[in-house]
PASETOR-335642 format. One line per 4 residues: number of its first residue (from 1); their letters; for each residue x, y, z of N, C-alpha, C, O. Coordinates in steps of 0.05 Angstrom, whole numbers. Each point is the difference from the previous one (the first is absolute). Example, Ala and Ser with C-alpha at 12.3 -4.5 7.8 and 13.67 -1.06 7.14 Angstrom:
1) AS) 264 -114 156 -18 24 0 18 24 0 21 0 13; -28 21 -27 16 24 1 -15 22 14 10 22 4 .
// end
This chain:
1) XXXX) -181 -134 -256 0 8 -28 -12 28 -3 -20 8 13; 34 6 -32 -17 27 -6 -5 7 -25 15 -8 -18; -34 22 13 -5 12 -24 -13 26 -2 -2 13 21; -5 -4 -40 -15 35 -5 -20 -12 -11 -5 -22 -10 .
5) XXXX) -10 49 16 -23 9 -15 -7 35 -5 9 21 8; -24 -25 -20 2 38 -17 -34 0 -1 -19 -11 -11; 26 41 40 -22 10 7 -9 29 -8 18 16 5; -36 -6 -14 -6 27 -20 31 5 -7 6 23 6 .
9) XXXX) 19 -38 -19 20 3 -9 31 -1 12 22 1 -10; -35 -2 44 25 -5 12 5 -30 12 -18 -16 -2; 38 11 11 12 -23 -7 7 -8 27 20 10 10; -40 -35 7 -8 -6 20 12 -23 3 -7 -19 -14 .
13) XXXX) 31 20 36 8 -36 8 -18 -7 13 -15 14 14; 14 -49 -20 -20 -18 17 18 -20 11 19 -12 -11; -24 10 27 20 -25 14 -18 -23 7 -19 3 16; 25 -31 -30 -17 -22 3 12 -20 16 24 -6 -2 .
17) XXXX) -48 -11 27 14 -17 15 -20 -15 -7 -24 6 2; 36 -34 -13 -17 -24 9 2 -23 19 18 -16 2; -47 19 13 -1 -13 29 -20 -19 -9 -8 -4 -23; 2 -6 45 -18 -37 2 -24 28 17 1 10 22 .
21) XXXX) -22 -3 -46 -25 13 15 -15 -1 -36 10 -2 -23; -45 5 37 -16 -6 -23 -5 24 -17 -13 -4 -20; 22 29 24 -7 21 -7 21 19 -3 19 3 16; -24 17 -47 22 18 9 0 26 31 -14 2 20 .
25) XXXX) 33 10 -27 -4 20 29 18 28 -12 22 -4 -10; -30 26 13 14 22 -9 6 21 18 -17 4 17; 34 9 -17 0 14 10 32 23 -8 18 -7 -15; -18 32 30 13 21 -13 23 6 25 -10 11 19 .
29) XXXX) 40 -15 -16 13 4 14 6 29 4 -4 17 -18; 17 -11 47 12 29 4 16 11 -14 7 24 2; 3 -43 -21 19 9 -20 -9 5 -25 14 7 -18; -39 -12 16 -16 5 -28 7 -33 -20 1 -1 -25 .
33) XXXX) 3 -19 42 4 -20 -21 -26 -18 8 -4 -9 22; -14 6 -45 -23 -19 -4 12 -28 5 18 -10 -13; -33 -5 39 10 -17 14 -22 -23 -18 -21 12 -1; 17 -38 -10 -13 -16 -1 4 -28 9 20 -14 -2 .
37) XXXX) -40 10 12 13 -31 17 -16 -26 -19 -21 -5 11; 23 -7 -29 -16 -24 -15 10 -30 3 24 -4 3; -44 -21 -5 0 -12 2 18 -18 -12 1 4 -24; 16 -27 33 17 -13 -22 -6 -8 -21 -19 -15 -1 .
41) XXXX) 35 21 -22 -9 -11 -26 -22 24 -10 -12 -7 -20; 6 29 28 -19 17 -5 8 1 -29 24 1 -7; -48 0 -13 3 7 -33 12 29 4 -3 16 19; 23 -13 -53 6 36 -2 -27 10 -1 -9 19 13 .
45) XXXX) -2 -33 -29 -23 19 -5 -21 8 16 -17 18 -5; 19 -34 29 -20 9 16 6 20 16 -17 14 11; 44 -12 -8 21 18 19 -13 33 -15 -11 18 12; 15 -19 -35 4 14 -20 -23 19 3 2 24 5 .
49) XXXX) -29 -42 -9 -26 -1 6 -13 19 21 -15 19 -3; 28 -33 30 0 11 32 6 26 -2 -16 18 4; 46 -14 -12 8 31 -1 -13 17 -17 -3 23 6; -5 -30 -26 -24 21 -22 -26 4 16 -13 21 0 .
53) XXXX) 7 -40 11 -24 5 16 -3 17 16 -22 11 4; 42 -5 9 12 14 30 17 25 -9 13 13 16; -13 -9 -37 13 26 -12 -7 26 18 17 14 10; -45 -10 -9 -11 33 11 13 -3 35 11 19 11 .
57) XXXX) -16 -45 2 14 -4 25 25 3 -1 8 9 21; 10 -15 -39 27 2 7 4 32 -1 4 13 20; -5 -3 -44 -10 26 -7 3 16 24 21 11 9; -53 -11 6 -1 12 23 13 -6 29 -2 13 21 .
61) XXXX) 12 -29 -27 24 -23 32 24 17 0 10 8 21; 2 -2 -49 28 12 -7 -6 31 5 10 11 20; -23 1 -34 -15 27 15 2 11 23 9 22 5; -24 -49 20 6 -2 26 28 9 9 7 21 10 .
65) XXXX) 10 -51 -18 22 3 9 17 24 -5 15 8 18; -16 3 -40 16 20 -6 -10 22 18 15 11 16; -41 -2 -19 -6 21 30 10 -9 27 8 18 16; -7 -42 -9 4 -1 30 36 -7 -3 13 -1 21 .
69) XXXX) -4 -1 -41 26 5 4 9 29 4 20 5 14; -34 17 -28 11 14 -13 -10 14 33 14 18 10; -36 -27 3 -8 16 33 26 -15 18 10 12 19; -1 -35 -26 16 -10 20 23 15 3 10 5 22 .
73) XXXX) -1 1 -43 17 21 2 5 30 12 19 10 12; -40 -2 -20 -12 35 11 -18 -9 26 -16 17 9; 19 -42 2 -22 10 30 11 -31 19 11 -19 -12; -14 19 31 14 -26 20 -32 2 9 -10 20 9 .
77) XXXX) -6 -50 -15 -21 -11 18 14 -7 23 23 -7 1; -42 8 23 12 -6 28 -24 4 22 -10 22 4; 4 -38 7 -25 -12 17 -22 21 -5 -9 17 16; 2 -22 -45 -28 14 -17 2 34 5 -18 13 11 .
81) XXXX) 42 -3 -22 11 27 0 16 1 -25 10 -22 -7; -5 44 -10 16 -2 -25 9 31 13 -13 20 5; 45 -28 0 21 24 -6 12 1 -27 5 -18 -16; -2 49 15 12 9 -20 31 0 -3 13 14 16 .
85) XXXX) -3 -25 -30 34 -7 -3 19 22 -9 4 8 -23; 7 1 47 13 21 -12 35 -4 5 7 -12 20; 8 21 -34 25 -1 -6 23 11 26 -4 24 0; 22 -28 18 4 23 13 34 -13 3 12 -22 -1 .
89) XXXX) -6 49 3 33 -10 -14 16 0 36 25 1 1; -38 -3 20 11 6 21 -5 -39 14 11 -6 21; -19 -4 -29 -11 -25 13 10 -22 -19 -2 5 -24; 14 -33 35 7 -30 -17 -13 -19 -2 5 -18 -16 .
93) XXXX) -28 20 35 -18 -23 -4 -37 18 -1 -8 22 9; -6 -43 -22 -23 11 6 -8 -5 23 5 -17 17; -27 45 -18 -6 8 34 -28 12 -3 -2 12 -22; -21 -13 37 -23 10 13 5 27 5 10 -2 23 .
97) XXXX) -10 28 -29 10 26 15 -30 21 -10 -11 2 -22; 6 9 45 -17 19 -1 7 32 -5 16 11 16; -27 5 -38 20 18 -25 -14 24 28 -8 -4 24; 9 26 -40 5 26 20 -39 5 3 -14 15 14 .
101) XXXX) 9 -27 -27 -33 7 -1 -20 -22 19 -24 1 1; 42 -21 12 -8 -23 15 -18 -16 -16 -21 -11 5; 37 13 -30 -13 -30 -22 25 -23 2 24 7 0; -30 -27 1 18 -16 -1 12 -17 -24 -12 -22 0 .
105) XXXX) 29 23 -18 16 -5 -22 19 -22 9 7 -4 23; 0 -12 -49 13 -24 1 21 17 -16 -5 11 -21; 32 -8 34 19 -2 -6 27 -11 -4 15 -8 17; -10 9 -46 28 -16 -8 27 16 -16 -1 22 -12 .
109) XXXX) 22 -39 15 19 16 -7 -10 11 -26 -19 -5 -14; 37 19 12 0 16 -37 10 -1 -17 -2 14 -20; 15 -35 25 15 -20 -18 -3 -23 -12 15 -12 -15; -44 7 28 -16 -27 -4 -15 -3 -31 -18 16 -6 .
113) XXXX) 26 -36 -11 -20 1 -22 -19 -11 14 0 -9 23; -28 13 -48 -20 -15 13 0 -33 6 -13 -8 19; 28 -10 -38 2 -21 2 18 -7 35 -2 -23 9; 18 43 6 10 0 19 -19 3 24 3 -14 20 .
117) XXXX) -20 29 -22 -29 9 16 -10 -16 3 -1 -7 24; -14 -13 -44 -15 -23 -1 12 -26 15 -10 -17 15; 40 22 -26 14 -28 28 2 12 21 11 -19 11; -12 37 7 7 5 15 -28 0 16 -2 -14 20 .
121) XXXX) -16 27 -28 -21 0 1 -7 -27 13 -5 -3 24; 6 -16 -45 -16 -22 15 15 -20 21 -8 -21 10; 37 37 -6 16 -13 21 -15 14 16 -21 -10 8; 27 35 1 -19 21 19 -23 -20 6 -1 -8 23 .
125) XXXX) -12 0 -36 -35 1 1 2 -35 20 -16 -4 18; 37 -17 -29 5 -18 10 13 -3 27 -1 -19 15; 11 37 -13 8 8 20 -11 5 30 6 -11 21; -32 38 -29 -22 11 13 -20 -22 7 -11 -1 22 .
129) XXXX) 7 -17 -41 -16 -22 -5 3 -22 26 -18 -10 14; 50 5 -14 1 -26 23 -4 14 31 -7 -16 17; 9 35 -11 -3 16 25 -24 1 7 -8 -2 23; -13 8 -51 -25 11 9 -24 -23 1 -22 1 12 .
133) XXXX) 35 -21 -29 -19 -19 5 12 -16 14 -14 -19 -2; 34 12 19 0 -15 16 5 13 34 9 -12 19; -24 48 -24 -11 7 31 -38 -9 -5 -14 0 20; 8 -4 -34 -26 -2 -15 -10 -28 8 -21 -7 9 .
137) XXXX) 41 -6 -15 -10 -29 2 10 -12 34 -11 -18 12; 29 31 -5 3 7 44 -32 5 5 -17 -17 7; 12 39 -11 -26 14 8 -28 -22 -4 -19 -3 16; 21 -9 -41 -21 -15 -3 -3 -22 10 -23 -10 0 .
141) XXXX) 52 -7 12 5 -33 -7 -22 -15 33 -14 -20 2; 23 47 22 -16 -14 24 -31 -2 -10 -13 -18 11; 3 33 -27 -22 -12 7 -11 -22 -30 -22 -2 -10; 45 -11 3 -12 -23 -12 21 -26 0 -2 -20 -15 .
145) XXXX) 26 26 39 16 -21 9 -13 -18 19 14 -20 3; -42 19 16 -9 -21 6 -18 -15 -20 -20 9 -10; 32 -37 7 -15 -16 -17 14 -1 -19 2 -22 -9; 16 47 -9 7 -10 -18 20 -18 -8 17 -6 16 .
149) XXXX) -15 -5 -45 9 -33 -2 36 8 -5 16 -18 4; -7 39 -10 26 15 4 6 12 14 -17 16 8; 42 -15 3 19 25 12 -17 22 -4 -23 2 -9; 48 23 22 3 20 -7 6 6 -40 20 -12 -6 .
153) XXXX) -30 23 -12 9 -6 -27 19 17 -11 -1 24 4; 22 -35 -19 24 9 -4 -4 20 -22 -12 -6 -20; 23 32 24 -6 11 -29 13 -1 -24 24 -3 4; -31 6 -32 13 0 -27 -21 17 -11 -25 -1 -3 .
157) XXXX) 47 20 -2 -8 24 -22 8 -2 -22 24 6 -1; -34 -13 -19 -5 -5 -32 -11 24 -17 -17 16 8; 28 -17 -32 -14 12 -18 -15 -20 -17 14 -16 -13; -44 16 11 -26 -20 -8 -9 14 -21 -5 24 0 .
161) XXXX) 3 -34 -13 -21 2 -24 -29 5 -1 -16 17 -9; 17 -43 22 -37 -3 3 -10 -3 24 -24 -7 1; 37 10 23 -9 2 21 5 18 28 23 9 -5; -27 -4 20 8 23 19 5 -16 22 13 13 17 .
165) XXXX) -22 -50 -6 18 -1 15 -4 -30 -3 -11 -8 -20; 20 -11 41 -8 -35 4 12 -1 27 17 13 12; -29 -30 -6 11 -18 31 1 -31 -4 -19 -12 -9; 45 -1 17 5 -18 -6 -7 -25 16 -4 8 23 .
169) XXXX) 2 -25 -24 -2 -25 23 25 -1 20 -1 -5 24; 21 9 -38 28 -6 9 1 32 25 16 -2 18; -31 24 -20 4 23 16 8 21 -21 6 19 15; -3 -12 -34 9 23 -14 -19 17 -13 -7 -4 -23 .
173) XXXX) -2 26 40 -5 11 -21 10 25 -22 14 18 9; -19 -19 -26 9 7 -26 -20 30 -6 -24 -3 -3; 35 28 2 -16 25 -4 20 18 -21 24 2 1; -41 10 -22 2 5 -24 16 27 8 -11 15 16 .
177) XXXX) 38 -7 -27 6 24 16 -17 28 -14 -2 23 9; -8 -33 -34 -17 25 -12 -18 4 29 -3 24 5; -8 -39 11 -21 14 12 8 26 15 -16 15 11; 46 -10 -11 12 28 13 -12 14 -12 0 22 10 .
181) XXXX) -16 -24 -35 -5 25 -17 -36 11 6 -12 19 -10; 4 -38 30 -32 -5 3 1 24 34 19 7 13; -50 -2 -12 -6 10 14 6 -18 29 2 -24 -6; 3 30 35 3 -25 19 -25 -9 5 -2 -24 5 .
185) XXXX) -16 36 -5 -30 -22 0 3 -24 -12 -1 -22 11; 4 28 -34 7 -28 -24 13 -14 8 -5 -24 -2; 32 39 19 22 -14 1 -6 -20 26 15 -20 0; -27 22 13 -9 -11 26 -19 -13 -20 13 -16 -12 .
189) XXXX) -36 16 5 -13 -22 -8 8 -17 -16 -14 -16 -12; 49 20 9 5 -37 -30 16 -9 22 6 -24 -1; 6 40 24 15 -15 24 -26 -16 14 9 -23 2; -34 23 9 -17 -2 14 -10 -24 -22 11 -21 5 .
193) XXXX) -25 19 -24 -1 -13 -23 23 -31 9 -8 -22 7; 36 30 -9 15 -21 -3 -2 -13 34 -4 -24 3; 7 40 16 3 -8 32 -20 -21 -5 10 -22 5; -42 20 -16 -29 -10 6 14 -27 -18 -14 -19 -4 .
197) XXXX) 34 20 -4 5 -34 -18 15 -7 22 11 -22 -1; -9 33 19 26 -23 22 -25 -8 12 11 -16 15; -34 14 -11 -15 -16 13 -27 -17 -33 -12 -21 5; 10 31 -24 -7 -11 -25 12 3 -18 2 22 -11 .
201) XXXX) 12 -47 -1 13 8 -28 -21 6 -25 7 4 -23; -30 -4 32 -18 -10 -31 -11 38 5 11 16 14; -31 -13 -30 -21 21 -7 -20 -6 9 -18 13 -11; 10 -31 28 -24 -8 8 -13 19 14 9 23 2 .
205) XXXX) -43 -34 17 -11 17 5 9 6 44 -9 16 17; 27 -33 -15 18 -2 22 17 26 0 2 17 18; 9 -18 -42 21 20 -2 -4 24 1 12 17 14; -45 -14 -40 -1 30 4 -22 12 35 -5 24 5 .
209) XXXX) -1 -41 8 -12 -4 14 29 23 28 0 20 13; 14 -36 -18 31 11 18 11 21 -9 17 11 14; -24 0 -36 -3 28 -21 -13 15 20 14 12 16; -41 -12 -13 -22 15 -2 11 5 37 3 23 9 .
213) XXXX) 0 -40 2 4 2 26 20 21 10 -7 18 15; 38 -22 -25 21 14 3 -6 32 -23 6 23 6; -16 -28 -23 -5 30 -22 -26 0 -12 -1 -1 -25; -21 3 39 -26 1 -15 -4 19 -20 -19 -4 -15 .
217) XXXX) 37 27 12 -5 14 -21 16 -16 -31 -2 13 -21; 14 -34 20 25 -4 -12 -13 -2 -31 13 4 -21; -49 -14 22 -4 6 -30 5 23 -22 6 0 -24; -9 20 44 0 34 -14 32 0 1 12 16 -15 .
221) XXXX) 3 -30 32 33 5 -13 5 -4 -10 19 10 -11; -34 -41 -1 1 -18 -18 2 9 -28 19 -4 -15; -52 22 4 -8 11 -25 25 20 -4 12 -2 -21; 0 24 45 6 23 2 35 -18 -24 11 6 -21 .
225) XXXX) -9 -24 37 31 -11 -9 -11 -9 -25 13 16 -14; -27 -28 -2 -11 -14 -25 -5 32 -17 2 1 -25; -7 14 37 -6 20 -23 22 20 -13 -2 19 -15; 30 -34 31 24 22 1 25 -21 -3 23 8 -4 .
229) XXXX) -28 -34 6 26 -23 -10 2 3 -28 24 1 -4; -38 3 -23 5 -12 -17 23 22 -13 13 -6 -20; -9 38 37 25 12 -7 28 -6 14 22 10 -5; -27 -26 21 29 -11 18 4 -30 -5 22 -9 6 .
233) XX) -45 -10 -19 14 -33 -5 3 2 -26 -18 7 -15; 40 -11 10 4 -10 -25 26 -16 -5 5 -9 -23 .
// end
């Protein structure tokens, strides 16, 4: 179900899902649509209620999005580097090319709207994504394939919302392809992160214990990634 709401005068879709959970949950999509998740049977008026409350947040969520759309366009994130997007009428696909000054520019045809950039873009990026994390997860797997309760783990590259990666019981793990856009430190610590669940599925003090062993620095990658997700999950 959807409805509006009117924020300092402009006119904000909300999109409402009701699920079997005790609480509402909000949040602001890449598309600028106010996502709410409420409980079944939730009153209008409490709905109503929630979103007046949360006004200055939505406010500033849509703000967000509109800047990081408006950079997604003018710049390609790519293993914690932002090129500048430039147009070039000699090339059909986008390409990595280093300009006459040995800066390196993301180039695309010149014929591309931006809405063409953006798909292509995150084919590119999905692309780059299955290659690089699954030489990543080669490099890491011997030293946490003795003992552990899976295979070798299969990869799936997803685009996540709320998370950067999971490892499954069944062997899969699952890595967010936004992390192409993270520095590789990072990127190695949510691969390293997920490897330490093939021998604990939980968060326990086992687990981070197999942390500290294989990446003792992994707290400071930890903060470093927490202080720089909340412009890439959404």
């Amino acid at each position: 179900m959807r409805t509006e709401i009117q924020i300092d005068g402009q006119t904000v879709e909300v999109e409402i899902k009701a699920m079997k959970r005790k609480s509402m949950r909000l949040t602001v999509t890449e598309q600028g649509i106010v996502d709410v998740r409420v409980p079944m049977r939730c009153p209008r008026k409490d709905l109503e209620a929630f979103l007046q409350q949360h006004t200055g947040w939505i406010k500033e969520r849509l703000a967000q999005v509109s800047q990081q759309l408006e950079q997604k366009q003018n710049q390609l994130q790519y293993l914690g580097q932002s090129y500048a997007v430039v147009a070039d009428t000699g090339i059909c696909k986008l390409k990595l090319v280093e300009n006459e000054i040995g800066q390196t520019e993301c180039r695309i045809p010149a014929n591309w709207s931006s809405e063409e950039f953006l798909q292509h873009s995150e084919k590119w990026l999905r692309e780059q994504a299955r290659g690089y994390f699954q030489q990543r997860i080669e490099d890491w797997w011997p030293k946490f394939e003795s003992g552990a309760h899976i295979g070798f783990p299969q990869l799936r590259v997803k685009k996540m919302r709320t998370r950067w990666g999971s490892l499954s019981s069944r062997g899969y793990i699952n890595l967010n392809m936004k992390l192409m856009h993270l520095p590789e430190h990072l990127i190695e610590m949510v691969i390293v992160h997920e490897l330490c669940h093939s021998h604990h599925l939980h968060h326990g003090k086992a687990f981070y214990q197999l942390m500290v062993q294989h990446m003792p620095d992994y707290r400071s990658r930890e903060r470093e990634l927490r202080a720089i997700e909340q412009g890439l999950m959404y």
